[in-house]
C-alpha positions, -999 to 999 in steps of 0.1 A, spaced: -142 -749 14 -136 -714 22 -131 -699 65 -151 -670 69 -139 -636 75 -136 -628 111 -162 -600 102 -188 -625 95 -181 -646 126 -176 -618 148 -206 -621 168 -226 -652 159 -250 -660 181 -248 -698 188 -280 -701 217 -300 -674 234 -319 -686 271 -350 -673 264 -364 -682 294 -337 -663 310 -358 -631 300 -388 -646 315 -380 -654 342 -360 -626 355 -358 -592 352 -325 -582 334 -301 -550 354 -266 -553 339 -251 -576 308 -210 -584 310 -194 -604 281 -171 -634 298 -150 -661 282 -157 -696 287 -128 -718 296 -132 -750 271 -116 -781 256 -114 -786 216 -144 -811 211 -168 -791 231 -159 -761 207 -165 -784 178 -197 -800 195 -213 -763 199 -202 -755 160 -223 -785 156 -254 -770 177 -249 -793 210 -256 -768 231 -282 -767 261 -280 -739 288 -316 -736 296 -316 -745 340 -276 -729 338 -268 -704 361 -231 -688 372 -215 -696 406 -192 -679 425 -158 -704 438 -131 -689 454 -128 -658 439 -139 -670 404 -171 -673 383 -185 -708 371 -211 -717 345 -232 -746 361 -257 -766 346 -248 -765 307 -250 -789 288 -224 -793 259 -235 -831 241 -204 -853 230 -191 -843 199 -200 -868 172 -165 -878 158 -152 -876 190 -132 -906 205 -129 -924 241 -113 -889 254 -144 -870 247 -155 -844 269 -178 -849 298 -212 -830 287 -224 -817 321 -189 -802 338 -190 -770 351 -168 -740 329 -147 -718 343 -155 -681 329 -126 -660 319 -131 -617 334 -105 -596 349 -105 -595 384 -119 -561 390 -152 -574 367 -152 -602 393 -154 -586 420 -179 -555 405 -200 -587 395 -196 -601 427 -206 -568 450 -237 -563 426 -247 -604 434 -242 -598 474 -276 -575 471 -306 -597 482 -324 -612 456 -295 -608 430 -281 -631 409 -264 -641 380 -276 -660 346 -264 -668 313 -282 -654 282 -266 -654 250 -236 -684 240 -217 -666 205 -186 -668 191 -163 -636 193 -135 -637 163 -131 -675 167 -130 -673 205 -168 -685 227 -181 -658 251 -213 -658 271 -230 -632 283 -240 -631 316 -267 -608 333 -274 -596 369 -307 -602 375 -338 -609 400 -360 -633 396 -397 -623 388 -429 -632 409 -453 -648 390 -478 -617 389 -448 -599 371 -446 -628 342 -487 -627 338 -481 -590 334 -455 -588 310 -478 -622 288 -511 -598 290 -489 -568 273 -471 -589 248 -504 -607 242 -523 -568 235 -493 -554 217 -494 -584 192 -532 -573 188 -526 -539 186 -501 -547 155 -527 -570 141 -555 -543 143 -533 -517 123 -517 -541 97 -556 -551 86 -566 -508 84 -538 -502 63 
């Protein structure tokens, strides 16, 4: 079995929180690394992924994904990794700390979207956001919802 070139692996998109994008409105994307132990790397090859309710913390002085869920790798032993730890993410201080001013701002805050490997390595990108009222998500349902008609109407003229 043939390794891929690093060109075919260098952004592959392993999960994407969807509800990330509806339920908050996206400012500012930053690309982190995520501090992890060899079966949970082999566990997301596998698609054992789950970071749907995760959200990054901020612990003395450094950023933490909480709340994702990495399942047991299947030919894993007794020393298998614990699927709901919280990861440490991997930025230069100065990102921390531009990250960190931005979050300070009321109603700011931080949230996963995308999980992809990176030339071998796992990054996440991570978003500022605020969180939308719920008149903001009808909104943004009713133009998705007459766009997809629009689209419909001109694909049956043509």
């Amino acid at each position: 079995m043939t390794r891929p070139s690093a060109d075919d692996e260098s952004h592959k998109v392993i999960a994407t929180n969807r509800k990330a994008f509806f339920n908050y409105e996206i400012f500012e994307r930053a690309e982190a690394g995520v501090a992890l132990v060899g079966s949970e790397v082999k566990s997301i090859r596998e698609g054992g992924l789950n970071f749907r309710d995760s959200f990054v913390d901020f612990r003395g002085g450094e950023l933490w994904l909480v709340g994702c869920r990495i399942g047991p790798y299947s030919h894993g032993n007794i020393q298998n990794h614990s699927e709901g730890r919280d990861r440490k993410l991997l930025l230069h201080r100065r990102e921390i700390d531009s990250l960190y001013g931005k979050v300070r701002e009321k109603g700011l805050t931080l949230v996963p979207t995308k999980l992809y490997f990176k030339n071998g390595r796992v990054k996440v990108e991570i978003a500022v956001a605020r969180g939308k009222e719920r008149i903001d998500k009808r909104r943004d349902l009713a133009d998705r919802d007459a766009k997809r008609q629009m689209e419909r109407a001109l694909r049956a003229r043509r």
